[in-house]
C-alpha positions as CSV (number, residue, x, y, z in Angstrom):
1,X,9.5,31.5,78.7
2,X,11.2,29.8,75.5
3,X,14.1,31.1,73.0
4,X,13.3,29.5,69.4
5,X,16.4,28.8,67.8
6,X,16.7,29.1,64.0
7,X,16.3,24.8,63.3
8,X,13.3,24.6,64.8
9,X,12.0,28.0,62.7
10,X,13.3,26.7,59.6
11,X,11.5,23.5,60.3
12,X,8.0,24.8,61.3
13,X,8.5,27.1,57.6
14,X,9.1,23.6,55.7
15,X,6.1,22.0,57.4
16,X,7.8,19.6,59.2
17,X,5.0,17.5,61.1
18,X,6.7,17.6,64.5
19,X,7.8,20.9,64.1
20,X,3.9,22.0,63.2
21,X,2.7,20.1,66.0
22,X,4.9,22.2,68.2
23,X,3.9,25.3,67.2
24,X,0.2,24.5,67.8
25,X,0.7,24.0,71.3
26,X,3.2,27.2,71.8
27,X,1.2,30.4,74.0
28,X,2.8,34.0,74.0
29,X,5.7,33.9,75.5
30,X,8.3,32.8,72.6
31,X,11.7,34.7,72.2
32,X,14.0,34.9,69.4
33,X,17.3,35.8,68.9
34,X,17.7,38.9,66.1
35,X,20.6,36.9,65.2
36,X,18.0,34.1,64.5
37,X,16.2,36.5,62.3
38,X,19.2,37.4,60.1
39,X,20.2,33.6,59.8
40,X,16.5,33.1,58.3
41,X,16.2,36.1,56.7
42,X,19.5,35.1,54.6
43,X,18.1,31.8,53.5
44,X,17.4,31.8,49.4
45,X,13.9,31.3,50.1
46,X,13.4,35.2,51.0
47,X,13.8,35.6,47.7
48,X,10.2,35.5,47.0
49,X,8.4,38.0,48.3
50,X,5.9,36.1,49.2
51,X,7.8,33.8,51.5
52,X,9.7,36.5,53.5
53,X,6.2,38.3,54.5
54,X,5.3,35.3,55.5
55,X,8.6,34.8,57.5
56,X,8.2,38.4,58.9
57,X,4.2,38.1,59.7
58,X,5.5,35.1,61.8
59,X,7.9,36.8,63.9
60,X,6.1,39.7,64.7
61,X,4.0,37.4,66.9
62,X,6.8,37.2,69.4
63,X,9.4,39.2,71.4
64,X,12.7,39.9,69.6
65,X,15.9,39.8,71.0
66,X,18.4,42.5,70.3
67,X,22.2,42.1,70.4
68,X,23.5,44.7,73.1
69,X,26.8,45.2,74.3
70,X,26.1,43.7,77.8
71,X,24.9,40.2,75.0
72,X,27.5,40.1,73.4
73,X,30.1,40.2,76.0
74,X,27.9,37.0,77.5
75,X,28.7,35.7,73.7
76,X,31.7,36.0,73.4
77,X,32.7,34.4,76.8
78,X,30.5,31.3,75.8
79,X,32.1,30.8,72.1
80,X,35.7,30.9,73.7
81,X,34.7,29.0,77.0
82,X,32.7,26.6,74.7
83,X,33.7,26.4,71.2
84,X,30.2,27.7,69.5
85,X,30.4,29.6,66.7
86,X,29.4,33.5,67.0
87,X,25.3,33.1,66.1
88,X,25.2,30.1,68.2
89,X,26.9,32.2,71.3
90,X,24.7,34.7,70.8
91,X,21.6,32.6,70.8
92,X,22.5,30.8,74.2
93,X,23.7,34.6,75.5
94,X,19.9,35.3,74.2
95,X,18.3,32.7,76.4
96,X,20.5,33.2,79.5
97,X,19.6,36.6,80.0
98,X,16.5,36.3,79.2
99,X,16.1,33.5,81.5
100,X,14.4,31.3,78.9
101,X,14.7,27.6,77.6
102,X,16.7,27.1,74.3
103,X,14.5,25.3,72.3
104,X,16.4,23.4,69.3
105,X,17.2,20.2,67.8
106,X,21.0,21.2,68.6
107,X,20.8,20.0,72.1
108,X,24.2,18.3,72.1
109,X,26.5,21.5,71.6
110,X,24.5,23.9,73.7
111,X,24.5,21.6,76.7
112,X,27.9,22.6,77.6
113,X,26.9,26.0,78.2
114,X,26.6,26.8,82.2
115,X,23.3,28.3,83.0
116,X,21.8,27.5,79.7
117,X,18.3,25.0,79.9
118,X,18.2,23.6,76.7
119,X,15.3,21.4,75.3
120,X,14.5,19.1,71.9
121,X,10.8,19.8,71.2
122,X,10.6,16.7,68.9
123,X,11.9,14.1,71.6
């Protein structure tokens, strides 16, 4: 099981080639964060309707995360303990629980988080 976090989203929507290629190979079981969602779903881009169907179409595919109470708490000890800002606490709290690899090109500040795989799909 993977959790997608929202840089490797963002690339795959701009057609990065390595992030493409990734995304050929992925099965089922992705996660996301619904923190992830909001972060893309803020981006100026949504402002054509065209783009955010696509962004929703895409998501659909996969299993959603939703920020609980039980999350959050998990968050909240990790930004303190850790010094990530609030999404980024709540997307490694998103992949502990869920038992499931972080997936992002932000490998460096999530690896100081106990109990959190973390993984670069492009290296």
């Amino acid at each position: 099981m993977i959790l997608l976090d929202t840089n490797i989203l963002v690339d795959y929507l701009r057609n990065y080639a390595p992030a493409v290629e990734f995304f050929e190979k992925l099965n089922n079981d992705i996660l996301f964060s619904a923190i992830t969602e909001a972060e893309l779903l803020a981006g100026q881009a949504n402002n054509d309707a065209k783009k955010r169907e696509t962004l929703i179409h895409l998501l659909s595919r996969w299993t959603k995360i939703p920020v609980d109470n039980p999350l959050v708490i998990l968050a909240g000890d990790i930004s303190r303990k850790h010094n990530l800002d609030i999404p980024d606490a709540i997307i490694a709290a998103s992949a502990i629980i869920s038992n499931a690899e972080l997936i992002t090109r932000n490998v460096k500040d999530f690896k100081k988080v106990d109990k959190l795989r973390v993984k670069n799909p492009y290296s």
